[in-house]
Chimera marker file (.cmm) of the C-alpha trace (Angstrom):
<marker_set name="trace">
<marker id="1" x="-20.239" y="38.497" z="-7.848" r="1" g="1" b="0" radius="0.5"/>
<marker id="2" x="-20.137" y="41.798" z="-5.426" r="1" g="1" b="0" radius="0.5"/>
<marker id="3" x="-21.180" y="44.441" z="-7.891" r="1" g="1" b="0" radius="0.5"/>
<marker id="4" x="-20.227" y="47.795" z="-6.330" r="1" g="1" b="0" radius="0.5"/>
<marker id="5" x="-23.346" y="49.989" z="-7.571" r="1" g="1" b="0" radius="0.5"/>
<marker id="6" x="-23.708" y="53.492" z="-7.155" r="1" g="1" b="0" radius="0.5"/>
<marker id="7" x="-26.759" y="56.145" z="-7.471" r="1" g="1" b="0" radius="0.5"/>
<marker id="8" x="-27.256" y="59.755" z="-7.992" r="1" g="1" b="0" radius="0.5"/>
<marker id="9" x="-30.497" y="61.566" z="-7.075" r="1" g="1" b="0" radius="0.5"/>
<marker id="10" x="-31.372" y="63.418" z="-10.510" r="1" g="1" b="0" radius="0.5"/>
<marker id="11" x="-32.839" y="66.251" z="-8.751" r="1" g="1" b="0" radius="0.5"/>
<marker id="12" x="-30.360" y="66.659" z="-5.497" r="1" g="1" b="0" radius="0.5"/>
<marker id="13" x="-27.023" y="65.786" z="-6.698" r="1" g="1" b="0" radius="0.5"/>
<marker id="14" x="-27.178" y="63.647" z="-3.499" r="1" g="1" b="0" radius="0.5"/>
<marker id="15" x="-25.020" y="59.931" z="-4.423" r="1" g="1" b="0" radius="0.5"/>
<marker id="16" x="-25.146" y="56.718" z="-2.934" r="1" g="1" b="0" radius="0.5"/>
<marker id="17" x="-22.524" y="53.565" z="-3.198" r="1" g="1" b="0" radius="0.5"/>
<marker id="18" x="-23.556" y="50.026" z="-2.531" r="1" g="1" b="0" radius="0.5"/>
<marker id="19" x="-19.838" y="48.581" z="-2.000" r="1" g="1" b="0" radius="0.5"/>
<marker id="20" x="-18.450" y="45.741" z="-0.190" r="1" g="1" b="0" radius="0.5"/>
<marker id="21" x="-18.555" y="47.164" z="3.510" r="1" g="1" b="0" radius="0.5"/>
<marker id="22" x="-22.759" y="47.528" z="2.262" r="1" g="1" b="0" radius="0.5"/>
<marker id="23" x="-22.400" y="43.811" z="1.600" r="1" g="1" b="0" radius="0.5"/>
<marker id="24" x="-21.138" y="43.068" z="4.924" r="1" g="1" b="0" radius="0.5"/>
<marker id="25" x="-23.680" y="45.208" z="6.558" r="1" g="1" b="0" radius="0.5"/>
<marker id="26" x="-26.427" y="43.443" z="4.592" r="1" g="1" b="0" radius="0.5"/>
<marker id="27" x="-25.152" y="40.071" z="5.417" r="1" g="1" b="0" radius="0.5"/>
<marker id="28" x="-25.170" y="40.397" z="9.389" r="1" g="1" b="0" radius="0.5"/>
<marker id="29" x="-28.614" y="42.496" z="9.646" r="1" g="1" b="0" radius="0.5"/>
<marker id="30" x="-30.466" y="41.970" z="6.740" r="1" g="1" b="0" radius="0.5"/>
<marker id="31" x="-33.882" y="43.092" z="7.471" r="1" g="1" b="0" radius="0.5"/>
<marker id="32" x="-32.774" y="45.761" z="9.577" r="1" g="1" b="0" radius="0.5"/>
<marker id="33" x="-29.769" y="46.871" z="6.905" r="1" g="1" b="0" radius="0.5"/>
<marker id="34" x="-32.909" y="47.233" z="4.054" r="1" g="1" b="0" radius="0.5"/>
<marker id="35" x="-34.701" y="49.465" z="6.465" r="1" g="1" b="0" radius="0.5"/>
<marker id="36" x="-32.352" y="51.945" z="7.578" r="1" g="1" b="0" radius="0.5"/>
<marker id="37" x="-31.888" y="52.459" z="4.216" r="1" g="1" b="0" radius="0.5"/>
<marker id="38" x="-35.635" y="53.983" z="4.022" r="1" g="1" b="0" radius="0.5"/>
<marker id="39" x="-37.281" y="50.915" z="2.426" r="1" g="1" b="0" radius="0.5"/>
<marker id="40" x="-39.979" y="49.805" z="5.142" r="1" g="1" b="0" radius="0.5"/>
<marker id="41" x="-42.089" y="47.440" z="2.655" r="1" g="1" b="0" radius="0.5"/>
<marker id="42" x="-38.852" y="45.852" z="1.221" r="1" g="1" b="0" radius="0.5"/>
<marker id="43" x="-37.763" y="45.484" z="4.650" r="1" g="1" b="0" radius="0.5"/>
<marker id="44" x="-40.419" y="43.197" z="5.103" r="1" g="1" b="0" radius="0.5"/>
<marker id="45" x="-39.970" y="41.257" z="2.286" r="1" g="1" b="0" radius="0.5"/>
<marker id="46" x="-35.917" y="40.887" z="3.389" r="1" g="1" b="0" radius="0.5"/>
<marker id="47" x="-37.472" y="39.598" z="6.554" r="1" g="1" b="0" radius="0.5"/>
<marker id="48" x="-39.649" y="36.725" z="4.547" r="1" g="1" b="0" radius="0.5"/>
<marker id="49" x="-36.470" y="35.946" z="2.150" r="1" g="1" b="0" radius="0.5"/>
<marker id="50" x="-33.730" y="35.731" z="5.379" r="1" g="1" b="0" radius="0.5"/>
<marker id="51" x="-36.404" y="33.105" z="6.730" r="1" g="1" b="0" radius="0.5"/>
<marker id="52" x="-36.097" y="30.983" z="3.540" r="1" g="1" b="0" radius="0.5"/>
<marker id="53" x="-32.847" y="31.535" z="3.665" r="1" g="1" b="0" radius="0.5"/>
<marker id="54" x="-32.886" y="30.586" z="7.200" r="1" g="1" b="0" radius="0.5"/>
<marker id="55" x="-34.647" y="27.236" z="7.022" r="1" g="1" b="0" radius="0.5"/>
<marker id="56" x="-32.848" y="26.412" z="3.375" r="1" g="1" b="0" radius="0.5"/>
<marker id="57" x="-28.977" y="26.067" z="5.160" r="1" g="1" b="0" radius="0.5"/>
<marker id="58" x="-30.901" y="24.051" z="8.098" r="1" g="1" b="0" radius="0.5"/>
<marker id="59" x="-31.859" y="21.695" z="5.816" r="1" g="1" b="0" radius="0.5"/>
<marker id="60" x="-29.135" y="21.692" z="3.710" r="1" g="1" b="0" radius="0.5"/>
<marker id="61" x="-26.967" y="21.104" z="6.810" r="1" g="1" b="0" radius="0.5"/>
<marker id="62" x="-29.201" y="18.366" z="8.028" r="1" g="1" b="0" radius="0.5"/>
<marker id="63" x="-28.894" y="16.872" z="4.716" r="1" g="1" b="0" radius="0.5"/>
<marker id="64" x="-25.730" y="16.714" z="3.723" r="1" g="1" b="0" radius="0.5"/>
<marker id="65" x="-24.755" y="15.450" z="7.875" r="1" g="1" b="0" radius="0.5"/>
<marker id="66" x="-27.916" y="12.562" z="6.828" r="1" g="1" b="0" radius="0.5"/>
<marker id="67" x="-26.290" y="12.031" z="3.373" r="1" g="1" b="0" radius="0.5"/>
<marker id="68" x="-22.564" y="11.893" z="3.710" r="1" g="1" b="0" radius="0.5"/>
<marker id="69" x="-22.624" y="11.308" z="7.379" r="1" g="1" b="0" radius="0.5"/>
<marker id="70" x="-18.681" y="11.841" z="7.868" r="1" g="1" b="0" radius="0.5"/>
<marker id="71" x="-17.337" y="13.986" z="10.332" r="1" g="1" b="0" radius="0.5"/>
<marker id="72" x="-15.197" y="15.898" z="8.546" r="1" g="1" b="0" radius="0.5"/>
<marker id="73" x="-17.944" y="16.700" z="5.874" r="1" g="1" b="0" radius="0.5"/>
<marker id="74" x="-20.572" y="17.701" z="8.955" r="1" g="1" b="0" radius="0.5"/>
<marker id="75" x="-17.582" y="20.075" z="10.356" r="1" g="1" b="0" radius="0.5"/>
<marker id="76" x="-17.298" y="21.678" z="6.969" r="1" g="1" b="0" radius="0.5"/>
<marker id="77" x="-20.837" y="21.901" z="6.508" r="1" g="1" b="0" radius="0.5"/>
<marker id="78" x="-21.366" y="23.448" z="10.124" r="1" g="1" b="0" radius="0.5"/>
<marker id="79" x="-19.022" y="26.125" z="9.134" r="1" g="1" b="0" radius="0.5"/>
<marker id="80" x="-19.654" y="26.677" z="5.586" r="1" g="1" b="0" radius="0.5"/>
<marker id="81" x="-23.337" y="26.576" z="5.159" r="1" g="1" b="0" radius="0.5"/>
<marker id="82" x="-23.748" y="29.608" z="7.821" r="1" g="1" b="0" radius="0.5"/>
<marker id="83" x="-21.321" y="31.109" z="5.523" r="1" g="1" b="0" radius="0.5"/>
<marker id="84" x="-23.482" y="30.600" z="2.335" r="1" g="1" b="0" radius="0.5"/>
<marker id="85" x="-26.373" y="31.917" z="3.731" r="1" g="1" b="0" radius="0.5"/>
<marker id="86" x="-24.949" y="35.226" z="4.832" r="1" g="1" b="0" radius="0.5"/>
<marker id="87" x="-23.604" y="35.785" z="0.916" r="1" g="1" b="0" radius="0.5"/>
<marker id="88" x="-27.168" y="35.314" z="0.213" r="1" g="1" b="0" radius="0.5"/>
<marker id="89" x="-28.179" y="36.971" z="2.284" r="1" g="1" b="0" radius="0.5"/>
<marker id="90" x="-26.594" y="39.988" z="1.801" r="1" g="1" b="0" radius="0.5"/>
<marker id="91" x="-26.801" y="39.601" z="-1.743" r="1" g="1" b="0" radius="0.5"/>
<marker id="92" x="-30.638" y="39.613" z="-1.386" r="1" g="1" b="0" radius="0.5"/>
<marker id="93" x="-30.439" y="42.622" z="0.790" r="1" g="1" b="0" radius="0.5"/>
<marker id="94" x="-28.310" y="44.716" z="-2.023" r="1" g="1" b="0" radius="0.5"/>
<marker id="95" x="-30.643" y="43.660" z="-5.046" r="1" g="1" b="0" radius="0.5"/>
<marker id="96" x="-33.011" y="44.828" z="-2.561" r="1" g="1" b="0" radius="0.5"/>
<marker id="97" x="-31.632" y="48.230" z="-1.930" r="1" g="1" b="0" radius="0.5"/>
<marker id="98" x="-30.850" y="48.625" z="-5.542" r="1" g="1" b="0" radius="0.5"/>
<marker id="99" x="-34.253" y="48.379" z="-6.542" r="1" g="1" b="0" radius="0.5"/>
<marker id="100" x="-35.802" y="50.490" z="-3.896" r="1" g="1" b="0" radius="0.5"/>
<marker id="101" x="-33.226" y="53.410" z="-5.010" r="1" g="1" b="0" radius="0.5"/>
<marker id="102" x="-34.309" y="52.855" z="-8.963" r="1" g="1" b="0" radius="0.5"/>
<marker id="103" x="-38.251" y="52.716" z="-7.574" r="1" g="1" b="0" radius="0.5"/>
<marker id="104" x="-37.501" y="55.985" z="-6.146" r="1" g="1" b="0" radius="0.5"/>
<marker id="105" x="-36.120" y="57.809" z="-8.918" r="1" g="1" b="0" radius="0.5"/>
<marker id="106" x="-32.216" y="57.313" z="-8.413" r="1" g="1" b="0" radius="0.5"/>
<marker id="107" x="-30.092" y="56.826" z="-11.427" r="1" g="1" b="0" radius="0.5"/>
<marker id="108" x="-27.987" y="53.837" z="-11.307" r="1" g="1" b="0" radius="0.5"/>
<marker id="109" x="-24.244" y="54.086" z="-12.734" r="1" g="1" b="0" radius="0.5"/>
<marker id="110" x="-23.990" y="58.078" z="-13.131" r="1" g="1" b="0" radius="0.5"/>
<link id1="1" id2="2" r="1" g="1" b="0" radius="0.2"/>
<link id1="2" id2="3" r="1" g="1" b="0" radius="0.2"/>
<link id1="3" id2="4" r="1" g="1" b="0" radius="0.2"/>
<link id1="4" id2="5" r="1" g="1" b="0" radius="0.2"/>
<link id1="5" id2="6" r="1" g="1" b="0" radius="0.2"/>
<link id1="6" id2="7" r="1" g="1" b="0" radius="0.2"/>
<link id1="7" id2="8" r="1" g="1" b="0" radius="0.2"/>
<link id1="8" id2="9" r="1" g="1" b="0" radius="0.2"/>
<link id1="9" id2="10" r="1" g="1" b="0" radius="0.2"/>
<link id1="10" id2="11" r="1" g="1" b="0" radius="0.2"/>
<link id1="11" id2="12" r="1" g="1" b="0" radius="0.2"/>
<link id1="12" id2="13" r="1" g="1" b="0" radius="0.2"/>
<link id1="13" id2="14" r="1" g="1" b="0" radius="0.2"/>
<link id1="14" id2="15" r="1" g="1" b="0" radius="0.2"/>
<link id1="15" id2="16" r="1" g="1" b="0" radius="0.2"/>
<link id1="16" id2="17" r="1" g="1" b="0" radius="0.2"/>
<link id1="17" id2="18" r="1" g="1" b="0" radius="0.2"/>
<link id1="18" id2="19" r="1" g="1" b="0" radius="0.2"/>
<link id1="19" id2="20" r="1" g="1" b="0" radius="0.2"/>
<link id1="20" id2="21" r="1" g="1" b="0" radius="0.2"/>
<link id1="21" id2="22" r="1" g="1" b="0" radius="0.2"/>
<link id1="22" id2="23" r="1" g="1" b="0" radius="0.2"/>
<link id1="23" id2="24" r="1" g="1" b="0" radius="0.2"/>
<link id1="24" id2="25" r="1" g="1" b="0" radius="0.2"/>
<link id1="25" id2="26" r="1" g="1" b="0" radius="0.2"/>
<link id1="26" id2="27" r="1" g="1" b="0" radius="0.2"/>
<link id1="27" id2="28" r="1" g="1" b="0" radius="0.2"/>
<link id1="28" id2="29" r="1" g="1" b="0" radius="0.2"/>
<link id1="29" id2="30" r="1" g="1" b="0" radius="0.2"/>
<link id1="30" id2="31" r="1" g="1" b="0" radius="0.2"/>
<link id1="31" id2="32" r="1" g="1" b="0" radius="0.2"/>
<link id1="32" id2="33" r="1" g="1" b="0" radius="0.2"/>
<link id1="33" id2="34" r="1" g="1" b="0" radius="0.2"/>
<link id1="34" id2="35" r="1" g="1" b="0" radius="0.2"/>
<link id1="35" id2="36" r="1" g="1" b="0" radius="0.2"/>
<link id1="36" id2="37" r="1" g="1" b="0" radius="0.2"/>
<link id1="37" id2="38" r="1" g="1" b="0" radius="0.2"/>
<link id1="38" id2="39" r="1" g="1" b="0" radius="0.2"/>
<link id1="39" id2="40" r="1" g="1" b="0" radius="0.2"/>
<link id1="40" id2="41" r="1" g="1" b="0" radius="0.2"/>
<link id1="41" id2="42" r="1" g="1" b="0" radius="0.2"/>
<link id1="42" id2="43" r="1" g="1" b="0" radius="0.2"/>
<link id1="43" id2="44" r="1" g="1" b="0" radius="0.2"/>
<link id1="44" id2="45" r="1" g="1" b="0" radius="0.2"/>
<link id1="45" id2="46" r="1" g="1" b="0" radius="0.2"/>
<link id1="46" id2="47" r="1" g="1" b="0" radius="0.2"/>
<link id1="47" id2="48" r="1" g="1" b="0" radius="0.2"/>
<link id1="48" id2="49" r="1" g="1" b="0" radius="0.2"/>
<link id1="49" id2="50" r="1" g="1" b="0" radius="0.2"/>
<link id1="50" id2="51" r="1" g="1" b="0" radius="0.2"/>
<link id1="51" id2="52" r="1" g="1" b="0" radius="0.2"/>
<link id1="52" id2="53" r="1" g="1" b="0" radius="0.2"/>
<link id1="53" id2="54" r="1" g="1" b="0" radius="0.2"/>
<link id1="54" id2="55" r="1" g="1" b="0" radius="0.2"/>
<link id1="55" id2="56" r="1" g="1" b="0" radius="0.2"/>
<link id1="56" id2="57" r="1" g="1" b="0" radius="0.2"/>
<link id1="57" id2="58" r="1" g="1" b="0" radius="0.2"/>
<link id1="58" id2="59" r="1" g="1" b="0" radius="0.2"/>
<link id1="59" id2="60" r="1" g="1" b="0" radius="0.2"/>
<link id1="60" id2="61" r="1" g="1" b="0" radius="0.2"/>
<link id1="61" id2="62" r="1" g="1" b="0" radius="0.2"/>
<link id1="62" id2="63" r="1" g="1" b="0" radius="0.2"/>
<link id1="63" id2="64" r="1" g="1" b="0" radius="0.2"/>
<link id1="64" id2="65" r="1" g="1" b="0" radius="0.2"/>
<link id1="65" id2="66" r="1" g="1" b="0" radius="0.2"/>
<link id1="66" id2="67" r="1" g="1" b="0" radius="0.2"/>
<link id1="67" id2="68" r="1" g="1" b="0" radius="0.2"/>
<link id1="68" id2="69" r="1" g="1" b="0" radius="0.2"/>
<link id1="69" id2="70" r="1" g="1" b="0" radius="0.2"/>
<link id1="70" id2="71" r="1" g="1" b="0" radius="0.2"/>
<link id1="71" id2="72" r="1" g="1" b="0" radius="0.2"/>
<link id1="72" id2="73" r="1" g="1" b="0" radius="0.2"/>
<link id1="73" id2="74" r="1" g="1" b="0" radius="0.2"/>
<link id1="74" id2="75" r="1" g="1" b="0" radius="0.2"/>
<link id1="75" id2="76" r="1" g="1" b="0" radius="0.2"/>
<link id1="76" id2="77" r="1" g="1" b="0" radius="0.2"/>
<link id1="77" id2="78" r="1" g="1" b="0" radius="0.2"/>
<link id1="78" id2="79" r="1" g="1" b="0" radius="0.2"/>
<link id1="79" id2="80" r="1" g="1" b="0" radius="0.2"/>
<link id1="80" id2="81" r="1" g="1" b="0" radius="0.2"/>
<link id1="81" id2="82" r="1" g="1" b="0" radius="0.2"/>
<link id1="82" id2="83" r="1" g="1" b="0" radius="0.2"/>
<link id1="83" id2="84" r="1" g="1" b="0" radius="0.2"/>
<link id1="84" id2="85" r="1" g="1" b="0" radius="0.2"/>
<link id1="85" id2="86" r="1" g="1" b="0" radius="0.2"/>
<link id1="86" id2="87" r="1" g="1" b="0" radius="0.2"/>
<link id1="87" id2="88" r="1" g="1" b="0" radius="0.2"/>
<link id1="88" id2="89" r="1" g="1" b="0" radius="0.2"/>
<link id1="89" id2="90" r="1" g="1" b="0" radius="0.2"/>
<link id1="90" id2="91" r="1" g="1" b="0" radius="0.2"/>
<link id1="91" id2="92" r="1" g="1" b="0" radius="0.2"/>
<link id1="92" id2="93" r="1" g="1" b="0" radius="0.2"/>
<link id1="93" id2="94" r="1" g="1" b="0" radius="0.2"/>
<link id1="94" id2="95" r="1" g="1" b="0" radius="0.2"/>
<link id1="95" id2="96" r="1" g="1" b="0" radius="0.2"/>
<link id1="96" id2="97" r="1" g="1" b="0" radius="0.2"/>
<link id1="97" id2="98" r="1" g="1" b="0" radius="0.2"/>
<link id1="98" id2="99" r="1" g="1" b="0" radius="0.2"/>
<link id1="99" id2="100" r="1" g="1" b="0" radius="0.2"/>
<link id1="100" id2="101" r="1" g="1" b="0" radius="0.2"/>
<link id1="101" id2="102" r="1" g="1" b="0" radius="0.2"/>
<link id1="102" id2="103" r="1" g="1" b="0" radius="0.2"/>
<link id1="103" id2="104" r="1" g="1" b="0" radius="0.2"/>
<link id1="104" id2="105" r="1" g="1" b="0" radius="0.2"/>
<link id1="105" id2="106" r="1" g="1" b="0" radius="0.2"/>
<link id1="106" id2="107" r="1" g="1" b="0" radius="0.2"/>
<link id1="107" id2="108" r="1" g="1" b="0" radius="0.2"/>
<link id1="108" id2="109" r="1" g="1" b="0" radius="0.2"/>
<link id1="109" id2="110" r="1" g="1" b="0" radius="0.2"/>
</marker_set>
């Protein structure tokens, strides 16, 4: 599920990993994570995609407290669904990065 991925610069020798402290990292800041990376434009995009995200675990919180209504379930849900969204949210953030390095002339898996 957490692919480690690394990248070489063909014409520096310069490498980059994407590992699981970069999945951490891309979980708590997100937006900010895809930009100091050097990717301004698909920092903005993370920004529009950790919104979904964002509004998805509300209402998938909300629901499943409306639905099941136990509360058990609602503690579970108050501490898992935060959970779920930072995986995908750093899991956006990654796929993110990855492409960015590939747009940019990186080789992937050198």
């Amino acid at each position: 599920m957490l692919t480690t991925y690394r990248f070489d610069h063909p014409e520096t020798d310069a490498s980059k990993t994407l590992d699981a402290r970069a999945y951490l990292y891309a979980s708590l800041f997100g937006p900010v994570y895809v930009l100091v990376n050097g990717f301004p434009v698909l920092a903005l995009l993370m920004v529009l995609i950790s919104a979904v995200i964002f509004v998805a675990a509300f209402i998938g919180f909300g629901f499943v407290d409306w639905l099941l209504g136990s509360e058990l379930i609602t503690t579970f849900a108050l501490i898992g669904v935060p959970i779920v969204a930072l995986v995908a949210q750093g899991i956006a953030a990654i796929e993110l990065i990855r492409i960015g390095y590939l747009r940019s002339g990186w080789r992937e898996g050198y």
